[in-house]
C-alpha positions in Angstrom: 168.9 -77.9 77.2 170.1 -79.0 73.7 167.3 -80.3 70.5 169.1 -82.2 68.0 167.9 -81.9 64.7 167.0 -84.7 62.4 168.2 -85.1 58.1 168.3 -87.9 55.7 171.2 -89.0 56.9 170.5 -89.3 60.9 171.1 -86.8 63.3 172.9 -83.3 62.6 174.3 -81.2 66.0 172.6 -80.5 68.9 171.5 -76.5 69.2 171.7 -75.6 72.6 169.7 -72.4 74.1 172.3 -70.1 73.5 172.5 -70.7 69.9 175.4 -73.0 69.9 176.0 -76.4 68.8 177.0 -79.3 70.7 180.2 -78.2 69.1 180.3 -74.9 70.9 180.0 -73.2 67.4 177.4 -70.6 66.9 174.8 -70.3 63.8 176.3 -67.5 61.6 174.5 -64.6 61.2 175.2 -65.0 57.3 173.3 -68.7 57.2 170.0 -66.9 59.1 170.7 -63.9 56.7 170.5 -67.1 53.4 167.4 -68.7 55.1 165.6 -65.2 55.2 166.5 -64.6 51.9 165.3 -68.0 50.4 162.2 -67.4 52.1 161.3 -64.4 50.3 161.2 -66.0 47.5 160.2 -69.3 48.2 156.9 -68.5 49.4 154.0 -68.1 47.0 153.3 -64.5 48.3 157.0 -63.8 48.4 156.9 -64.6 44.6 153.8 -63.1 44.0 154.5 -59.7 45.9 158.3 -60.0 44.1 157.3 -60.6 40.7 154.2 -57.7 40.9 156.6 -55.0 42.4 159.1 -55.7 39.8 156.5 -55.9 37.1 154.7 -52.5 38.2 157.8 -50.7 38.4 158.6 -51.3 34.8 154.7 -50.6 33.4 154.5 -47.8 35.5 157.7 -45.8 34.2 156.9 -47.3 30.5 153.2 -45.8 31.0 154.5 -42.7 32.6 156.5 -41.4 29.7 153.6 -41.8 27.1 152.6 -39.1 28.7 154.9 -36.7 30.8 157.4 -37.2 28.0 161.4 -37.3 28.0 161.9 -36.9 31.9 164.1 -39.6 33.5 163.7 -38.2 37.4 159.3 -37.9 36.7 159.5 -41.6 35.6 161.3 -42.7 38.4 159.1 -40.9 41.2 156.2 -42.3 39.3 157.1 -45.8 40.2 157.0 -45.1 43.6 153.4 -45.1 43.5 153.9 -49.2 43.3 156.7 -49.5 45.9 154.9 -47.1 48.5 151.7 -49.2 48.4 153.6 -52.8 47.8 157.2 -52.5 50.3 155.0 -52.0 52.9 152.9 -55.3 52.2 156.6 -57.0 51.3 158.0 -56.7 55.0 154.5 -57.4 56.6 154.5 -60.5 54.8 158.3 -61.5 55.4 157.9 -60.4 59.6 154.5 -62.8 59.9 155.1 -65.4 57.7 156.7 -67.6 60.8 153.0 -67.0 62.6 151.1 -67.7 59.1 153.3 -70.8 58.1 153.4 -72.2 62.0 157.3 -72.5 61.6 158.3 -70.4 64.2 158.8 -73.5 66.8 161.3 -74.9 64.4 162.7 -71.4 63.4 163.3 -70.4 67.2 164.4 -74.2 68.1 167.1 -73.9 65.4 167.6 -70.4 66.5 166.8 -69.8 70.2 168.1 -66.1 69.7 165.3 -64.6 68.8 166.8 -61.2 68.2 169.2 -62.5 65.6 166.7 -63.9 63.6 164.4 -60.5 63.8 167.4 -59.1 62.7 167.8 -61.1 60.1 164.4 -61.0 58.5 164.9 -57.1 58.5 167.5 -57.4 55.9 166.3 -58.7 52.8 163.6 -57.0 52.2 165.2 -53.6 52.7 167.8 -54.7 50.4 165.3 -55.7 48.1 163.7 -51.9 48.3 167.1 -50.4 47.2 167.3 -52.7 44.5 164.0 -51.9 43.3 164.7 -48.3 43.5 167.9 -48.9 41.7 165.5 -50.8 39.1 163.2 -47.7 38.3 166.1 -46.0 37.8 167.9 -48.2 35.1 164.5 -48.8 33.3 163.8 -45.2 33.2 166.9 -44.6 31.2 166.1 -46.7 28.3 162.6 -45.5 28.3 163.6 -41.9 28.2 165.9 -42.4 25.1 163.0 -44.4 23.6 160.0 -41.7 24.5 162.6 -38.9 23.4 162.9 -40.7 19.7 158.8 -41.5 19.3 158.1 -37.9 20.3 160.9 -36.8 18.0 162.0 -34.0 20.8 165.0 -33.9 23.4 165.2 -35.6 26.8 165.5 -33.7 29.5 168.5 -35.8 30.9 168.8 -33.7 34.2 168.1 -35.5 37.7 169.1 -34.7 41.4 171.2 -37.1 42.6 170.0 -35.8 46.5 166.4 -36.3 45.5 167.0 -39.6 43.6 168.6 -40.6 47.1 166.2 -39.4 49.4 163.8 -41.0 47.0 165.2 -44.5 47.7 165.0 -43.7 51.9 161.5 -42.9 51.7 161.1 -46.1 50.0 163.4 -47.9 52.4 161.5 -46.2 55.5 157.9 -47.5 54.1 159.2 -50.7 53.8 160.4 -50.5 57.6 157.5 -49.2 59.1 155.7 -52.4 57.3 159.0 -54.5 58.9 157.4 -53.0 62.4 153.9 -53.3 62.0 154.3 -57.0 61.3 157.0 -57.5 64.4 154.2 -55.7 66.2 151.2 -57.6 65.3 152.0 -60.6 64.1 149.1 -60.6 62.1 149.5 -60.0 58.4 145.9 -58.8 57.7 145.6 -56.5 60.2 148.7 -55.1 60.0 148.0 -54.4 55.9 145.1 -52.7 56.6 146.7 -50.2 58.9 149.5 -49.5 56.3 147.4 -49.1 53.6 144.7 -47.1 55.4 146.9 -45.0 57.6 147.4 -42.3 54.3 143.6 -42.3 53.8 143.0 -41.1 57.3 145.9 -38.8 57.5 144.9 -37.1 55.2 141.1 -37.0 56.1 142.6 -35.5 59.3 144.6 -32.8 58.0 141.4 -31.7 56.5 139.6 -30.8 59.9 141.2 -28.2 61.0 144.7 -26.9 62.2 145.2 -29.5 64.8 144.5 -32.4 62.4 146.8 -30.4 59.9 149.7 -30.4 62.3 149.5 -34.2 63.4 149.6 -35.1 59.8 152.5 -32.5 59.4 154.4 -34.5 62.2 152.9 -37.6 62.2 152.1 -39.1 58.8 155.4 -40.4 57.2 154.3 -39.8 54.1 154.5 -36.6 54.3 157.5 -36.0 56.6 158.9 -37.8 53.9 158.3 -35.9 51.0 160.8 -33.3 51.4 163.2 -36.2 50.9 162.3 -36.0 47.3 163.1 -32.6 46.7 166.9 -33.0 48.0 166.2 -30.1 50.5 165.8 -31.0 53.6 165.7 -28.8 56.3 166.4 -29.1 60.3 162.9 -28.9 60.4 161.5 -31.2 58.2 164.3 -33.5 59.5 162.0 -33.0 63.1 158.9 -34.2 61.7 160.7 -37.0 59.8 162.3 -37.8 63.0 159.1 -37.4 65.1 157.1 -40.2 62.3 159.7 -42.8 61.9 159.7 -43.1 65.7 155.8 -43.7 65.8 155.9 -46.0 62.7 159.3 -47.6 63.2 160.9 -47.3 66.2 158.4 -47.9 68.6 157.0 -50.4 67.0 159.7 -52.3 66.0 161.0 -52.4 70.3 157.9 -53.5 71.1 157.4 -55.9 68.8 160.8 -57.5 69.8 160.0 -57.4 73.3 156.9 -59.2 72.3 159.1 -61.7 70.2 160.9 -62.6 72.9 158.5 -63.8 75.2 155.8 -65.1 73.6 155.2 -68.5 73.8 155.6 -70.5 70.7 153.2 -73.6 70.1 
């Protein structure tokens, strides 16, 4: 079964159900890779989500050194207060917005493949994380040399390049467990409540006791991911990390694909 597609100057080429068009020629994986991309920022909460995260990045280094002083690696931790609670929200948003928008019947008409385009709405937003981490870390630069001049004493120019890298993964790992969470639900709302609630309640259960304590050491990928940010990671830690990015990524993430691929588009 082939659709032909319609444009302002008559019909374009047939897609057939395996992604091909009447030509035999496939959709690059580049052009759905453009599409994905133009629709993070062509949305209003694309542009709204883009233009906060980039905004709170720079205000929170800039507030930061007013007060812990010449410190490039401090400011750059600090924005990751913004990015932990925003990424998240970013790859919700980008996974659901086919379901929000009712485009997925002309998405998955154009694209029948359904796995290619999942794939493809993975990638800019994680690009987008390492660019924003990349971000904090050229704004913090300036702002040390400047907070080092106002307070008239010497910056303490020091950072770990491990931790400043682990740093970025956690960043990219929040922004994939909100990738899964939206592949999973298909629901943007609930799916932002669960990110943005699951620290809260981590952490109210590693306050009842030891076995609360030990499911939030395993469990809550906030903290299996903190030991990224010290650049010493052991086999251990690398266990619980493992253990959480299977419960918050991985599994999602399969079933959310599986669930992709056979639900029924109206």
């Amino acid at each position: 079964m082939t659709t032909r597609t319609h444009g302002p100057e008559g019909p374009r080429d047939a897609v057939a159900e395996d992604g091909t068009t009447t030509e035999g020629t496939p959709i690059p994986f580049r052009r759905l890779l453009r599409v994905e991309t133009r629709k993070l920022a062509d949305t209003r909460s694309g542009k709204i989500i883009t233009v906060l995260l980039v905004a709170l990045v720079i205000a929170s280094v800039a507030a930061r050194a007013t007060v812990a002083g010449p410190e490039p690696q401090r400011l750059i931790f600090t924005a990751g207060i913004a990015l932990g609670t925003l990424l998240p929200v970013l790859g919700i948003l980008t996974m659901t917005g086919e379901w929000t928008h009712r485009t997925a019947l002309t998405t998955f008409v154009l694209e029948p493949r359904r796995h290619r385009v999942l794939a493809a709405k993975c990638v800019p937003p994680l690009v987008a994380t390492v660019a924003l981490s990349l971000l904090a870390m050229l704004v913090a630069m300036p702002v040390t040399a400047v907070a080092a001049g106002v307070r008239n004493v010497p910056a303490a120019w020091e950072v770990d390049p491990a931790a400043l890298l682990g740093w970025t993964g956690a960043n990219v790992l929040v922004t994939a467990m909100g990738l899964a969470l939206g592949a999973l639900l298909l629901n943007a709302p609930a799916a932002i409540v669960i990110c943005l609630s699951a620290p809260m309640l981590w952490s109210a259960a590693a306050r009842l006791g030891p076995v609360g304590a030990a499911l939030a050491g395993w469990l809550d990928l906030g903290t299996t991911s903190a030991p990224l940010m010290t650049g010493d990671l052991t086999w251990s830690d690398g266990a619980r990390l493992a253990a959480s990015a299977a419960l918050w990524i991985v599994v999602p993430m399969t079933a959310g694909l599986i669930r992709l691929l056979r639900k029924e588009v109206t």
